[in-house]
N, C-alpha and C positions, 0 to 999 in steps of 0.2 A: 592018774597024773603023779609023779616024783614030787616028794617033798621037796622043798626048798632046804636048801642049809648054805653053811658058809664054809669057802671052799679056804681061804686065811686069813690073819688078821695080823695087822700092823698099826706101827704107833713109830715117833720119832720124836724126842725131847726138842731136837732141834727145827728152824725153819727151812728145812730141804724141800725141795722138791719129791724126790723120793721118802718112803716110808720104810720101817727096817721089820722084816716078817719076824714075829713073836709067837710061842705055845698060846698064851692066851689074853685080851687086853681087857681092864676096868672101867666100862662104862660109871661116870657120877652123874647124877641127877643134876641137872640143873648146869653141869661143865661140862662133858664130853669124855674123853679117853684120859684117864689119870696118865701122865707121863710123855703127852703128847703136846706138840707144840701149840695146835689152836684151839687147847683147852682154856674155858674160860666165859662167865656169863656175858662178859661183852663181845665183841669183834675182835679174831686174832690175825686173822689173814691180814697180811703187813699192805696188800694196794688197800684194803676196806679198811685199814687205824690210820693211812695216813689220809682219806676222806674226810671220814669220821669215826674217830675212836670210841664214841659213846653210844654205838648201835648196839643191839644187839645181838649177841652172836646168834645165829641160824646155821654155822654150819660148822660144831661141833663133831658129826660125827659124818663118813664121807665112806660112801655105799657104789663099790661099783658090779656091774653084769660080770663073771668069767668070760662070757663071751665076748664079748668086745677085747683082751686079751687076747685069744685064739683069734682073731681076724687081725689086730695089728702083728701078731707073727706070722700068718699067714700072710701079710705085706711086706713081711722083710725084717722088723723090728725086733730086736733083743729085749725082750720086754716079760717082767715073774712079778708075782705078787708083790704088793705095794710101790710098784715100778711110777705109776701116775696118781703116789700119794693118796691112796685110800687108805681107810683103817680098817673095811670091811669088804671081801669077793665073796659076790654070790655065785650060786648056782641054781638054775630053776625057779628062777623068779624074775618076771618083766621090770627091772624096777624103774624103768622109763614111763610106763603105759600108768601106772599108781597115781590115783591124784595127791594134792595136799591134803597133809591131816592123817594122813595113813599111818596106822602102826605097826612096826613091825616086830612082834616078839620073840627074844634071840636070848638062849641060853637061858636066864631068871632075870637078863636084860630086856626095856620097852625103849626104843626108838620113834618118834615122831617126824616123819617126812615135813621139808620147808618148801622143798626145791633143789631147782639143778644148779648142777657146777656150770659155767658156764667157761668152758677152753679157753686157755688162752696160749698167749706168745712163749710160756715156758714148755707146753709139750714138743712145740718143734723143737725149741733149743735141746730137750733131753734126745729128742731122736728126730731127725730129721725128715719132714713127711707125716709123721704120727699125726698131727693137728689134723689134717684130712680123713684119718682115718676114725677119729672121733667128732667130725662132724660133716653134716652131708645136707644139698639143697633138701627145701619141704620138699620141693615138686619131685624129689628122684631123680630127677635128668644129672647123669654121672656130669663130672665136670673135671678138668685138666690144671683149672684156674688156683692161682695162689690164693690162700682162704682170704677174707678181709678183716682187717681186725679195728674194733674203735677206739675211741682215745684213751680209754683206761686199761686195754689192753687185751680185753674179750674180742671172742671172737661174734659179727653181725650177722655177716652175710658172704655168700659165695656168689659170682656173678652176679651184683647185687641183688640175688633171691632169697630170703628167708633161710635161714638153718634149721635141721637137727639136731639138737645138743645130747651127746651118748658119752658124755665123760664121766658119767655116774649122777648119784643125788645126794645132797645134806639132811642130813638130821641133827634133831636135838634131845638129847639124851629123856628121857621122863622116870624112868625107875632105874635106880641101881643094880651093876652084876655085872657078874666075868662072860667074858666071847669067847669061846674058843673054836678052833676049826671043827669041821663035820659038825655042831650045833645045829639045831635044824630051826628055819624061821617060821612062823605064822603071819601071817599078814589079816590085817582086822582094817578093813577099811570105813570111812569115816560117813557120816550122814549121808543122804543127798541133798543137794545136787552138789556135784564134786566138780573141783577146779582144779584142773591138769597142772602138772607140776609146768616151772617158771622159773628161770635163772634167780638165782639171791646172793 
């Protein structure tokens, strides 16, 4: 089996949607990607400050599959690294299938999986359609339907069935260190019994 590694990495000062591909980014301990906008031990993400700004942040650092890339241009979508705001693309690594707790060691950086991103109403706005393409009924049964989104703006349900959430996962930083592309990850997964990753 192929090592894992990272196929780019991005960071963005500002709060875009998009993220801007960089040589290399600085995980810190305990904040996320130095430089980046949802750096920070509380909650950055501006729907989860204006909740509750005293949580804390879980999702520092934002890990998506290459593959799913390759399948939304495969539907059409003008879509390059850090196109749906991650800081990290992998390669050769399920990072959907990982439970919580997982870590994953990148560069002389350690990442700790929380959970998933859960889509919402800005991936259609960046491309039109894309929201479908990053998420799909449990049952399989393709679908035509507008995805359904709830009140804060995630995506629930499609046909009101359950979803798949494949927009990637969060972490939170645990050891310090540079990311750079080609890096290759290790994954160290946690005790059992393991609890499947879960929107945060």
């Amino acid at each position: 089996m192929d090592t894992p590694f990272v196929m780019s990495v991005s960071r963005d000062e500002l709060h875009r949607f998009s993220k801007v591909p960089c040589d290399a980014i600085e995980l810190v301990e305990g904040l996320g990607v130095r430089g980046d906008a949802h750096a920070g031990t509380l909650v950055q993400h501006r729907s989860r400050v204006r909740r509750d700004p005293n949580q804390p942040n879980l999702r520092q650092v934002h890990l998506i599959q290459g593959a799913l890339l390759d399948e939304a241009r495969a539907a059409g979508h003008d879509i390059g690294p850090g196109s749906l705001g991650e800081n990290i693309l992998t390669a050769g690594l399920d990072l959907l299938g990982l439970p919580v707790g997982t870590r994953l060691h990148i560069g002389d950086a350690t990442v700790r999986l929380t959970g998933l991103r859960n889509p919402c109403r800005q991936i259609d706005e960046h491309s039109r359609g894309l929201l479908k393409v990053v998420v799909r009924r449990a049952d399989g049964v393709p679908s035509d339907s507008d995805v359904e989104l709830g009140p804060t703006g995630g995506v629930q349900s499609v046909d009101g069935v359950g979803i798949v959430r494949r927009a990637g996962v969060m972490a939170v930083v645990e050891r310090s260190g540079t990311v750079r592309t080609r890096d290759e990850i290790t994954v160290e997964l946690p005790e059992q019994p393991h609890t499947p990753l879960a929107p945060v």
